[in-house]
C-alpha positions in Angstrom: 0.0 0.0 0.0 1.5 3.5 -1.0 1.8 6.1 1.8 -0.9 8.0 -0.3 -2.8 5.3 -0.4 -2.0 4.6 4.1 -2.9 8.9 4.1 -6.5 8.3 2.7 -7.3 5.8 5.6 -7.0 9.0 8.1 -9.5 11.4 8.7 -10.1 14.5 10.5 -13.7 16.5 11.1 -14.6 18.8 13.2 -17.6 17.1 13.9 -16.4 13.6 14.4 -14.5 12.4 17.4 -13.9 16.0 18.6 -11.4 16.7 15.5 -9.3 14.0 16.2 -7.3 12.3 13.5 -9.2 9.0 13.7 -9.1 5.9 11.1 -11.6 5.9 8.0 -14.7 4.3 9.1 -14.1 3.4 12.8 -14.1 6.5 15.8 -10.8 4.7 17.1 -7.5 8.1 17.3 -4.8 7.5 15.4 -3.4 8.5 19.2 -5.0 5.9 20.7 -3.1 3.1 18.2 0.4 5.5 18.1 0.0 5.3 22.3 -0.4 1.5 22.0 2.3 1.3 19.9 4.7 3.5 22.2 3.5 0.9 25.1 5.1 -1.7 23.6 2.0 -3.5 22.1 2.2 -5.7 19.1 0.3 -4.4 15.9 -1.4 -7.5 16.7 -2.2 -7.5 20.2 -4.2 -4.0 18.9 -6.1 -6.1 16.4 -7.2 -8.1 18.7 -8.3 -5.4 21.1 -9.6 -3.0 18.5 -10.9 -5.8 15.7 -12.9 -3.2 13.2 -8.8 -2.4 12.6 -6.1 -3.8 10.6 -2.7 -4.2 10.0 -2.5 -1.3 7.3 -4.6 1.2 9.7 -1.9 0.7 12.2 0.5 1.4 9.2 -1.8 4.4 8.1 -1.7 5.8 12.2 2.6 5.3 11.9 2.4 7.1 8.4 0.4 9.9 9.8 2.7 10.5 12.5 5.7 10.8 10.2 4.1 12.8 7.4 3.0 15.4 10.2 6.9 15.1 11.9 8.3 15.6 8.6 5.8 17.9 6.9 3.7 20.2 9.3 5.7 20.9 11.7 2.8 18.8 13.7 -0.1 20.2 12.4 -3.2 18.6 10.8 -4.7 21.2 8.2 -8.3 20.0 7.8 -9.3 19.9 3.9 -12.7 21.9 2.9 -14.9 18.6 2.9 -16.1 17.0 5.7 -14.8 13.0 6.1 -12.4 13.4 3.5 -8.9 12.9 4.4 -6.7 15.8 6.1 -4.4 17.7 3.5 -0.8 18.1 3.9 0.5 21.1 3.2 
């Protein structure tokens, strides 16, 4: 899966889980799976706990992450459509 493709599985809205970068079609934060992640928790012990996700959402929340590191200075810019993915700038 391209990192374009990883970028699309994000979303941001005002109006859905308080503006929170969240994965595509669940209300689970990208925080909650990066927090998991910085536990020490195996992608797959995630799945198991969180089992609407998959292996490439936790690869989406990790993509995320970096693009915003590398990109936005840690910023999310929301795009001008509601549940579509956020824009980098």
């Amino acid at each position: 899966m391209t990192h374009k493709q990883l970028l699309a599985r994000v979303c941001v809205d005002p109006e859905i889980c308080a503006g929170r970068p969240y994965i595509r079609g669940t209300r689970i934060y990208v925080a909650i799976i990066l927090d998991a992640l910085s536990e020490g928790f195996a992608p797959e012990e995630i799945i198991d706990h969180y089992p609407c996700l998959d292996f490439d959402d936790i690869q989406a929340a990790l993509t995320y992450a970096s693009h915003l590191a590398q990109n936005n200075y840690g910023l999310a810019i929301l795009s001008g459509n509601r549940n579509s993915p956020f824009q980098l700038r």
